[in-house]
Structures are given as C-alpha cells and as structure tokens.
N, CA, C and O atoms as a Maestro MAE file, in Angstrom:
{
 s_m_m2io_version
 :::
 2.0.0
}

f_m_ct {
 s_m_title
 :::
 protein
 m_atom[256] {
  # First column is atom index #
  i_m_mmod_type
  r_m_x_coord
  r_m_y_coord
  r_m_z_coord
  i_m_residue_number
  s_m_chain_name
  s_m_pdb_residue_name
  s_m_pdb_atom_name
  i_m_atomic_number
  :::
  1 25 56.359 -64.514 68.332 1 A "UNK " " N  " 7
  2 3 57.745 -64.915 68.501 1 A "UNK " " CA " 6
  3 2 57.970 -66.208 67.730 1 A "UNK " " C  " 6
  4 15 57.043 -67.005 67.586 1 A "UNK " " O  " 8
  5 25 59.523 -66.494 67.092 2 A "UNK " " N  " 7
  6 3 59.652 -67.458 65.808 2 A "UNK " " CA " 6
  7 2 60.757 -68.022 66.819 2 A "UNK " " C  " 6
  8 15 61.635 -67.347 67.358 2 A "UNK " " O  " 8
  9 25 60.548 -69.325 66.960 3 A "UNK " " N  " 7
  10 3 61.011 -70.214 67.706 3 A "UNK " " CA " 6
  11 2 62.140 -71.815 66.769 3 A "UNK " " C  " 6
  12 15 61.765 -72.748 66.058 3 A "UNK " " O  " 8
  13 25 62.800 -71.619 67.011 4 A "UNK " " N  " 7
  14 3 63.234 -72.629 66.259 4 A "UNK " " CA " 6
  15 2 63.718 -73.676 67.458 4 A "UNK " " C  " 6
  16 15 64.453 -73.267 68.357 4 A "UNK " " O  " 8
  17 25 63.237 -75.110 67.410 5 A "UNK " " N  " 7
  18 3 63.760 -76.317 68.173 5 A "UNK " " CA " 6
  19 2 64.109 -77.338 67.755 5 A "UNK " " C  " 6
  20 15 63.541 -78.154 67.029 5 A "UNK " " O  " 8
  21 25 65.728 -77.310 68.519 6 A "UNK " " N  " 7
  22 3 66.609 -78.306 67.864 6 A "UNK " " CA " 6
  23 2 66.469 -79.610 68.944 6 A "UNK " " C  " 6
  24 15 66.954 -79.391 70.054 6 A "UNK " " O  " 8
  25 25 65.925 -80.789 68.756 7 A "UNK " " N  " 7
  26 3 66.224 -81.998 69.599 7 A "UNK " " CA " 6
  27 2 65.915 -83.046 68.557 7 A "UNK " " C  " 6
  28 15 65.120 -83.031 67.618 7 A "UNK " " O  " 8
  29 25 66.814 -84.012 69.007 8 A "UNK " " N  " 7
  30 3 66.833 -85.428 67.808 8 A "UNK " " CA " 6
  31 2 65.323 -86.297 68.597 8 A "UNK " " C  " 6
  32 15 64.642 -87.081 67.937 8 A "UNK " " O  " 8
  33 25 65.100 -86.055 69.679 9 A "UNK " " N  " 7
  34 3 63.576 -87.063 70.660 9 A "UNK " " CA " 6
  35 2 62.357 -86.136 69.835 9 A "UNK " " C  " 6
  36 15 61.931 -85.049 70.224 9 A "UNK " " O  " 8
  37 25 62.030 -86.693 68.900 10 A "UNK " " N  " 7
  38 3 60.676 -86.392 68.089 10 A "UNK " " CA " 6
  39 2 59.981 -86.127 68.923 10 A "UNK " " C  " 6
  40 15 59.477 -85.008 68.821 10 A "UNK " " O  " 8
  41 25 59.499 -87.145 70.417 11 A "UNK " " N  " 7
  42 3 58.150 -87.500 70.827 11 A "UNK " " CA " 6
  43 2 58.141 -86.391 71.883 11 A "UNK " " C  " 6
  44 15 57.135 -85.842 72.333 11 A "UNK " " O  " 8
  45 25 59.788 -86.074 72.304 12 A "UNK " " N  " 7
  46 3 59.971 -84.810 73.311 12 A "UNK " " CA " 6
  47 2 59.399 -83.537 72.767 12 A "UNK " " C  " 6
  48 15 58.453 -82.894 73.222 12 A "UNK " " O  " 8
  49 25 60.198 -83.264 71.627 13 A "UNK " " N  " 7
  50 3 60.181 -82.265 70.555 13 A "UNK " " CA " 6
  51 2 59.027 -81.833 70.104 13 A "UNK " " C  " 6
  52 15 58.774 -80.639 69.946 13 A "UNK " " O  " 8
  53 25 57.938 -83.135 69.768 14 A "UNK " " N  " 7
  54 3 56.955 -82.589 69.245 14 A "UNK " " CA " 6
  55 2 56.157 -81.958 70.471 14 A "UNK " " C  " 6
  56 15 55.665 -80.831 70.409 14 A "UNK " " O  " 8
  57 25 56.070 -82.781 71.592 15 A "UNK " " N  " 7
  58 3 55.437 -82.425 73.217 15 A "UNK " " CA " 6
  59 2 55.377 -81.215 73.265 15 A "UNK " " C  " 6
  60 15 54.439 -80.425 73.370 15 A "UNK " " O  " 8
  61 25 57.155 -81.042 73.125 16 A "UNK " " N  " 7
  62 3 57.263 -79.115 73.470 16 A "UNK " " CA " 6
  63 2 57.035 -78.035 72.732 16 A "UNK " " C  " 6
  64 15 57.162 -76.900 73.190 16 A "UNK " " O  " 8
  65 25 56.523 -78.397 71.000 17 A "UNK " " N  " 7
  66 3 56.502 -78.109 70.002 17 A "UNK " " CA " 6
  67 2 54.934 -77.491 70.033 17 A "UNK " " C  " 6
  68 15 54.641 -76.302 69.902 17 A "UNK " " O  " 8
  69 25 53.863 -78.784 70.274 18 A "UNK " " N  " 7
  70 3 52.149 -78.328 71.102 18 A "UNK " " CA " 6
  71 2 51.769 -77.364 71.841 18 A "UNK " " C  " 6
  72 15 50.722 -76.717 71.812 18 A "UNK " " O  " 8
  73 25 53.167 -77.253 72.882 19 A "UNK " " N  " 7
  74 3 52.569 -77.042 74.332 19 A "UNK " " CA " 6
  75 2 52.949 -75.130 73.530 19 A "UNK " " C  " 6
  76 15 52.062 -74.301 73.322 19 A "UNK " " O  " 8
  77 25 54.330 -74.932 73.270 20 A "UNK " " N  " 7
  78 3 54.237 -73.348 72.453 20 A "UNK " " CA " 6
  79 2 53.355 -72.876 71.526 20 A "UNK " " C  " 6
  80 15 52.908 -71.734 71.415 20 A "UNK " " O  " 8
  81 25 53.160 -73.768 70.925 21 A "UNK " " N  " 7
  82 3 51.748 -73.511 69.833 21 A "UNK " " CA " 6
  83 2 50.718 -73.207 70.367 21 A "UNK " " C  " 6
  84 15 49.968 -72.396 69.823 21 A "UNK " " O  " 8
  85 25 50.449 -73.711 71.428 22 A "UNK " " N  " 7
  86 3 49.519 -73.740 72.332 22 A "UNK " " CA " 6
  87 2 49.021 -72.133 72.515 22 A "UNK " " C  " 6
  88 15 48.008 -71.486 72.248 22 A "UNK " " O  " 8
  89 25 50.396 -71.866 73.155 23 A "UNK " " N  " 7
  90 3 51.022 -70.189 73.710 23 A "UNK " " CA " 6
  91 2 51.185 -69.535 72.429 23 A "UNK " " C  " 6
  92 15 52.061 -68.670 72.432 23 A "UNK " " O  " 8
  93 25 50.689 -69.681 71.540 24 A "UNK " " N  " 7
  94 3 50.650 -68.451 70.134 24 A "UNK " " CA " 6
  95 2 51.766 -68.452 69.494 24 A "UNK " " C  " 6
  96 15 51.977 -67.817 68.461 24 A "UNK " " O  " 8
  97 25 52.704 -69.304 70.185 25 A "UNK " " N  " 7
  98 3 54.570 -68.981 69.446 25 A "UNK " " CA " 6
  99 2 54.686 -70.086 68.481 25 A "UNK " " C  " 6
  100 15 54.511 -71.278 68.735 25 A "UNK " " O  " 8
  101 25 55.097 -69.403 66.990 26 A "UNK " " N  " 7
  102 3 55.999 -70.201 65.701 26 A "UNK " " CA " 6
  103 2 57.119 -71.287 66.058 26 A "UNK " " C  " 6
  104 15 58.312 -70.987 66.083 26 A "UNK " " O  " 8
  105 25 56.789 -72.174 66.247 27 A "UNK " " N  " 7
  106 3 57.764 -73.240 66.015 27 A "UNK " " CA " 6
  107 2 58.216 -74.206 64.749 27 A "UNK " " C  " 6
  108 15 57.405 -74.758 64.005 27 A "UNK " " O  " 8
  109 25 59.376 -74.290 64.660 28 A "UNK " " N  " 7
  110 3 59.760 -74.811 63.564 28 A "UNK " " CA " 6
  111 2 60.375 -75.916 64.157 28 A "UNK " " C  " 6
  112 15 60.178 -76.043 65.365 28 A "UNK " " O  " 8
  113 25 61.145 -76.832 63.540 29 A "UNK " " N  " 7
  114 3 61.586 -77.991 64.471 29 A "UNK " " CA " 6
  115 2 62.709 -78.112 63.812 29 A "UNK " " C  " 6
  116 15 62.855 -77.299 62.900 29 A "UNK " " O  " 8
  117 25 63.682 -78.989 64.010 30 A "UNK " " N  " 7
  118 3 65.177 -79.955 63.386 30 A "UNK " " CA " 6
  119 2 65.616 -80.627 63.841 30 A "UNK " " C  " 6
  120 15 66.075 -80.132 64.871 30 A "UNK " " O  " 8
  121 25 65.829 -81.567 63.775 31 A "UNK " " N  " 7
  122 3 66.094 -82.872 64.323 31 A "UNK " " CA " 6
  123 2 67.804 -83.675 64.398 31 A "UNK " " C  " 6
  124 15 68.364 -84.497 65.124 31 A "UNK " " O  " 8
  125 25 68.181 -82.787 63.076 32 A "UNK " " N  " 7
  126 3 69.872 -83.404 63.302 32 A "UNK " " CA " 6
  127 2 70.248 -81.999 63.423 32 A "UNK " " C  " 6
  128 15 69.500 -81.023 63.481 32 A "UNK " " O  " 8
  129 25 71.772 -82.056 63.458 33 A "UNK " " N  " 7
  130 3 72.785 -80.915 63.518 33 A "UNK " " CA " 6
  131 2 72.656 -80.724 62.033 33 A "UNK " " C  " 6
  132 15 72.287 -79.551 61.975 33 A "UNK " " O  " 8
  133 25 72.719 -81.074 61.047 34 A "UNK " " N  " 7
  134 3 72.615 -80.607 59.939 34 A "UNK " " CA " 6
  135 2 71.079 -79.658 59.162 34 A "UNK " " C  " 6
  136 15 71.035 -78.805 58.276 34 A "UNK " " O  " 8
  137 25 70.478 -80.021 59.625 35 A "UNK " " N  " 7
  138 3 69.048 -79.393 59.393 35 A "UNK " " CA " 6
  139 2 68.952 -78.691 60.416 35 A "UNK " " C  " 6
  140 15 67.850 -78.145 60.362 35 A "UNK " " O  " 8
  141 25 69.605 -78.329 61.525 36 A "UNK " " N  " 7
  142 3 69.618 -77.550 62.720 36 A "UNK " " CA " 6
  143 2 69.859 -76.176 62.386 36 A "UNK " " C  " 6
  144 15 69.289 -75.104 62.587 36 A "UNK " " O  " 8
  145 25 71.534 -76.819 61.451 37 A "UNK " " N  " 7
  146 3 72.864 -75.746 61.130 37 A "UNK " " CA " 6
  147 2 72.048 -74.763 60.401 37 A "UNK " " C  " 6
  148 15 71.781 -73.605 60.724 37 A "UNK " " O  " 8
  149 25 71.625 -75.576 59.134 38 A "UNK " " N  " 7
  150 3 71.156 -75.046 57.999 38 A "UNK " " CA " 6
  151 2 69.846 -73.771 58.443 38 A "UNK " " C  " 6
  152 15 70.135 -72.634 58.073 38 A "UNK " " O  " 8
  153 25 68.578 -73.917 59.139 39 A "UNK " " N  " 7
  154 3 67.835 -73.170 59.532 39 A "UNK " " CA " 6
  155 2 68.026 -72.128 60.723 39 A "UNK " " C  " 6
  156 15 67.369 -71.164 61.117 39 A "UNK " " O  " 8
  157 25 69.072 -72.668 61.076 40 A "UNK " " N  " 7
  158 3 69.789 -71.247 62.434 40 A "UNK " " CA " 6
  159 2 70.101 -70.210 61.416 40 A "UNK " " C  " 6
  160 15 69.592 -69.089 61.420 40 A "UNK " " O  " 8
  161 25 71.271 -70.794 60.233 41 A "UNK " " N  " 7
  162 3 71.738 -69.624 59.319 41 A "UNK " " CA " 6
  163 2 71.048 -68.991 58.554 41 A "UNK " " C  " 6
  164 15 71.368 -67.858 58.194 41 A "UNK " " O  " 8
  165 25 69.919 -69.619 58.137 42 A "UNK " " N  " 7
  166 3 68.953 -69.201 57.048 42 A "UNK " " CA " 6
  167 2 68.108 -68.213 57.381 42 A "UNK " " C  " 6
  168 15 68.279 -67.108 56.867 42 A "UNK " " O  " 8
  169 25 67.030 -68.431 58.311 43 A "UNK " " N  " 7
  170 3 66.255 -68.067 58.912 43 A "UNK " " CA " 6
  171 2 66.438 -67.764 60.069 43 A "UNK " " C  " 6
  172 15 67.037 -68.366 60.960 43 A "UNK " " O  " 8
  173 25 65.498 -66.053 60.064 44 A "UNK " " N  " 7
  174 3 65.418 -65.457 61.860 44 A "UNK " " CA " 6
  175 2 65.039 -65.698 62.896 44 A "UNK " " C  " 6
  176 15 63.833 -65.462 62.968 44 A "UNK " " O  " 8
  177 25 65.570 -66.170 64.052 45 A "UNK " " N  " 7
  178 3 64.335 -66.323 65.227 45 A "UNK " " CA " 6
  179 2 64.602 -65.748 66.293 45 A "UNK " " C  " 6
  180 15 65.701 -65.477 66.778 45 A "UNK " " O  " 8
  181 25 63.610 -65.565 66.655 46 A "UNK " " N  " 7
  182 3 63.759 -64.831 68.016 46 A "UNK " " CA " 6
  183 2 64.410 -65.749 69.730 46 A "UNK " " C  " 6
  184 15 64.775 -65.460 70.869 46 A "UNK " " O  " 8
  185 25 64.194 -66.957 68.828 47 A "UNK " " N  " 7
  186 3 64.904 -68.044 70.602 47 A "UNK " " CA " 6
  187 2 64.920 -69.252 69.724 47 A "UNK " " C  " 6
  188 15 64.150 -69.586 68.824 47 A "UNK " " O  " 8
  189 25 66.322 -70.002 70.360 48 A "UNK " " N  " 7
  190 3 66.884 -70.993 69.702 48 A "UNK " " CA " 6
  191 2 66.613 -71.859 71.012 48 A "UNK " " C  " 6
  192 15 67.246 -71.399 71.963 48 A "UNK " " O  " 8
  193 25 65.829 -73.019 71.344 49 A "UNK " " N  " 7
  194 3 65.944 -73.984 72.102 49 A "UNK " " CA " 6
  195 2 66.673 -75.639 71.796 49 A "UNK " " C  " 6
  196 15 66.145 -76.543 71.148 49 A "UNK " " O  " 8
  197 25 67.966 -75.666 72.456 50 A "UNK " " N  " 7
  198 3 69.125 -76.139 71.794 50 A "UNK " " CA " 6
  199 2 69.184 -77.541 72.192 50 A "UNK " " C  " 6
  200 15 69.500 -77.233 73.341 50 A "UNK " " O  " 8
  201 25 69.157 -78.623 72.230 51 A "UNK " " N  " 7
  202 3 70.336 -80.005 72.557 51 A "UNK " " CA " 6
  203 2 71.156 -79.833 72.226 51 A "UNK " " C  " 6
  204 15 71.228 -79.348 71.097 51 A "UNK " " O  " 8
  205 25 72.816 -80.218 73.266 52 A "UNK " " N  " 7
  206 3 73.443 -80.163 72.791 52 A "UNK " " CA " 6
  207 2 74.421 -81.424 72.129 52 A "UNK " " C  " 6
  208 15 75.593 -81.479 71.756 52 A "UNK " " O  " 8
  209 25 73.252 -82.426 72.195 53 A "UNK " " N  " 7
  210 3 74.103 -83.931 71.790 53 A "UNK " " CA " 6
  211 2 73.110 -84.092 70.806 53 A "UNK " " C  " 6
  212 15 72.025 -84.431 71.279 53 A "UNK " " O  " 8
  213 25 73.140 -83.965 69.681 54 A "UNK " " N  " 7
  214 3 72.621 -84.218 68.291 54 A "UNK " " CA " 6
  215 2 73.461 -85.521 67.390 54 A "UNK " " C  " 6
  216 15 74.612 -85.804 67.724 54 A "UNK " " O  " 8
  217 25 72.831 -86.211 66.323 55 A "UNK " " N  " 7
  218 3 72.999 -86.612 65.636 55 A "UNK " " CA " 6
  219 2 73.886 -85.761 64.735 55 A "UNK " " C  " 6
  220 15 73.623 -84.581 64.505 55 A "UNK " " O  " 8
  221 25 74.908 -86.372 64.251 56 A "UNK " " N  " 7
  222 3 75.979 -85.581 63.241 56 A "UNK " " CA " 6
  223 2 76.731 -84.508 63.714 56 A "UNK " " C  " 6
  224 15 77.606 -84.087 62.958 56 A "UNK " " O  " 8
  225 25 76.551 -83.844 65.058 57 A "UNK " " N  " 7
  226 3 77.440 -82.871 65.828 57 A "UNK " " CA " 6
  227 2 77.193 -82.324 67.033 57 A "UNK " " C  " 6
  228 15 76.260 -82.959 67.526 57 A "UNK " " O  " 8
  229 25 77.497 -81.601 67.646 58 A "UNK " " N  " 7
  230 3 77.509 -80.602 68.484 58 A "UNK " " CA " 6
  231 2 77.039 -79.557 68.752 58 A "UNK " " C  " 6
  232 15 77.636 -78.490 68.613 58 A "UNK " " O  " 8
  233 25 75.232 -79.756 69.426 59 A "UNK " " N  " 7
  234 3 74.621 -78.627 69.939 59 A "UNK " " CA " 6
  235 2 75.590 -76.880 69.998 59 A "UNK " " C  " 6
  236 15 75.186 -75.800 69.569 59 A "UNK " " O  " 8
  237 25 76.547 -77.108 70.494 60 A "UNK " " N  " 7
  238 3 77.230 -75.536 70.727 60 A "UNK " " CA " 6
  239 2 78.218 -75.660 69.590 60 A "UNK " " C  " 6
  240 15 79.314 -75.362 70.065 60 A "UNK " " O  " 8
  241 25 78.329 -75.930 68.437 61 A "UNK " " N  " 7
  242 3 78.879 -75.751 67.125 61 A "UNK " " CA " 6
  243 2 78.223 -74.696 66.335 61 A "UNK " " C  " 6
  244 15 78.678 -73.830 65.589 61 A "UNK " " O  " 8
  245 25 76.401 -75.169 66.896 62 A "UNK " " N  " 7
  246 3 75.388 -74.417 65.976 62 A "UNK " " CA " 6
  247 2 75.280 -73.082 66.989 62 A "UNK " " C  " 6
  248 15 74.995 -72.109 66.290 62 A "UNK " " O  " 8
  249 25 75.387 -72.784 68.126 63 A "UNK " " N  " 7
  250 3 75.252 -71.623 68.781 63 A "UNK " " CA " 6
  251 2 76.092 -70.733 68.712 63 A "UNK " " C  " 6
  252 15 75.884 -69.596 69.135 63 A "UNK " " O  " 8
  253 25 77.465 -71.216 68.020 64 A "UNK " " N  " 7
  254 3 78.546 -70.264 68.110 64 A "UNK " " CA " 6
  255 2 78.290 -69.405 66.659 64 A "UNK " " C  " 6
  256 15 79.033 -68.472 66.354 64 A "UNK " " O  " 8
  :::
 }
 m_bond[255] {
  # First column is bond index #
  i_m_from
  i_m_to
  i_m_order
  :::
  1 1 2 1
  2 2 3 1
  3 3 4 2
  4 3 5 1
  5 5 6 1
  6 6 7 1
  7 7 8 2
  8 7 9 1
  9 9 10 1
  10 10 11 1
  11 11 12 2
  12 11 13 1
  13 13 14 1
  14 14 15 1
  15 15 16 2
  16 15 17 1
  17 17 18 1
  18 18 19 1
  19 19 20 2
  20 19 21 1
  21 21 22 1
  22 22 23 1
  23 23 24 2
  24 23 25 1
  25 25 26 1
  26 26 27 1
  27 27 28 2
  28 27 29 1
  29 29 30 1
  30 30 31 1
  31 31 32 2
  32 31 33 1
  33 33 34 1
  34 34 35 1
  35 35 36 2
  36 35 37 1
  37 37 38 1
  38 38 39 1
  39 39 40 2
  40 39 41 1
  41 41 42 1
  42 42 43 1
  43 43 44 2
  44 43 45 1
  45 45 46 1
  46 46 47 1
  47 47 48 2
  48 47 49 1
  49 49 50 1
  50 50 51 1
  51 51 52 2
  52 51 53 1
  53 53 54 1
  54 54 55 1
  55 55 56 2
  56 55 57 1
  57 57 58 1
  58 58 59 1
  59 59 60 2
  60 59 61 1
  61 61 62 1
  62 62 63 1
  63 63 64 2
  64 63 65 1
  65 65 66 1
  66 66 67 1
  67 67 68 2
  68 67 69 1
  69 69 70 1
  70 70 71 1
  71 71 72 2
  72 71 73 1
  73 73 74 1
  74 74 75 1
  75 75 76 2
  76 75 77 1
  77 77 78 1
  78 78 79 1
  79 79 80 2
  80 79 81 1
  81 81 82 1
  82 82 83 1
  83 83 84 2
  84 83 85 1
  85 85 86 1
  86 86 87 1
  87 87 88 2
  88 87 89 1
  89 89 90 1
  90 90 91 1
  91 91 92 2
  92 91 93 1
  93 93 94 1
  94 94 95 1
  95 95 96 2
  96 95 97 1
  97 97 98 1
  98 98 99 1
  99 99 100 2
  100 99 101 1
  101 101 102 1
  102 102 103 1
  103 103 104 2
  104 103 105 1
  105 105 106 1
  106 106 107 1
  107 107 108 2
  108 107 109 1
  109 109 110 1
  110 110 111 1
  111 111 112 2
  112 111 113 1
  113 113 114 1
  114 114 115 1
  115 115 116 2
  116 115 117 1
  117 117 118 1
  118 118 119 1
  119 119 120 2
  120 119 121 1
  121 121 122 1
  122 122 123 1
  123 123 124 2
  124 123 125 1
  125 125 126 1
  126 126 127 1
  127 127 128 2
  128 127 129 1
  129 129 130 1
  130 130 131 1
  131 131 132 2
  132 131 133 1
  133 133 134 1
  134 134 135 1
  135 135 136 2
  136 135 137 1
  137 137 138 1
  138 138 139 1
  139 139 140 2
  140 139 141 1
  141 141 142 1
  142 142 143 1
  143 143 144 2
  144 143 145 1
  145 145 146 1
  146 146 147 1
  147 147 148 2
  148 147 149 1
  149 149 150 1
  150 150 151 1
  151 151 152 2
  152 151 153 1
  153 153 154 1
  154 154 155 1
  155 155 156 2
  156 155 157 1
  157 157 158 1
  158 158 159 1
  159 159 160 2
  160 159 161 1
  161 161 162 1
  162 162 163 1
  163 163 164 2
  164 163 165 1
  165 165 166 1
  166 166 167 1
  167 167 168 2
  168 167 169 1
  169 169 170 1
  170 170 171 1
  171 171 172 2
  172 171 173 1
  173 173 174 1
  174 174 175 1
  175 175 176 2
  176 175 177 1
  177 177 178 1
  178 178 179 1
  179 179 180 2
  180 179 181 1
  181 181 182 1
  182 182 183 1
  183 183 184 2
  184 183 185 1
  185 185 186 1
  186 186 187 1
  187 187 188 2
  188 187 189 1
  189 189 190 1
  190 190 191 1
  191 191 192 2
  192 191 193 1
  193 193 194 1
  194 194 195 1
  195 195 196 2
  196 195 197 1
  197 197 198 1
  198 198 199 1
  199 199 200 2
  200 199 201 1
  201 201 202 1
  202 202 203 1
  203 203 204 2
  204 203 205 1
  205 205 206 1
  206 206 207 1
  207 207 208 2
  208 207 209 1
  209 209 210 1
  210 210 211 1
  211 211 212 2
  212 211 213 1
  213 213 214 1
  214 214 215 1
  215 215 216 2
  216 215 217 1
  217 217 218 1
  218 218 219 1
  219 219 220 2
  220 219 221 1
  221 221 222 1
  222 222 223 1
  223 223 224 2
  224 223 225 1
  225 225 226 1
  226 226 227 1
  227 227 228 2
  228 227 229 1
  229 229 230 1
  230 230 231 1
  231 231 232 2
  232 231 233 1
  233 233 234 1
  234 234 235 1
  235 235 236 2
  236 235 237 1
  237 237 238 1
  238 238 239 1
  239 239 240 2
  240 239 241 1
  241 241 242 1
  242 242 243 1
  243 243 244 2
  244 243 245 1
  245 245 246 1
  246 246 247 1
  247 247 248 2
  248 247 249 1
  249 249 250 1
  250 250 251 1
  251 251 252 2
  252 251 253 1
  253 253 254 1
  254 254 255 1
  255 255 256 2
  :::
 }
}
C-alpha cells in the first residue's frame, strides 16, 4: 500500500513515516500545501493521511 503524508511537523511526520515503514507500507511525505497539491495529483495512492492547517493552504482544498 502507497501512502502519501501530508503534515508541515517533520519530527511528527517523520515518527509516523518509521512506524508505517515499519508495517511494509510506501510512504512518501509533503510538507506544504504546495508539494502536497502537486503529489496528490500526480501520483497514485492508496490513503492520503491529511493536516488540515498547512503552510500555504488548506488541508481540505487538497482532498476535494
């Protein structure tokens, strides 16, 4: 499973980023709404784990 996680807290992000890796699952990471936007549209994943208070916008901008 291809996991993409959006949170601007690196130290959170990366935490939760280990702990799936851990569990066999692809994680990719992004850190603003703009590098968020860009890899939601680009690329497939199977689960989007979202913030919705980002740097540069609005967590549910990128979900819609």
């Amino acid at each position: 499973m291809k996991i993409l996680l959006i949170d601007d807290e690196r130290r959170l992000s990366d935490s939760i980023k280990e702990f799936l890796e851990s569990q066999e699952y692809t994680v990719d990471q992004a850190f603003d709404f703009n590098d968020a936007l860009m890899k939601a549209s680009v690329y497939d994943y199977n689960c989007i784990l979202l913030d919705l208070m980002l740097p540069g916008g609005n967590g549910l901008d990128i979900l819609r």
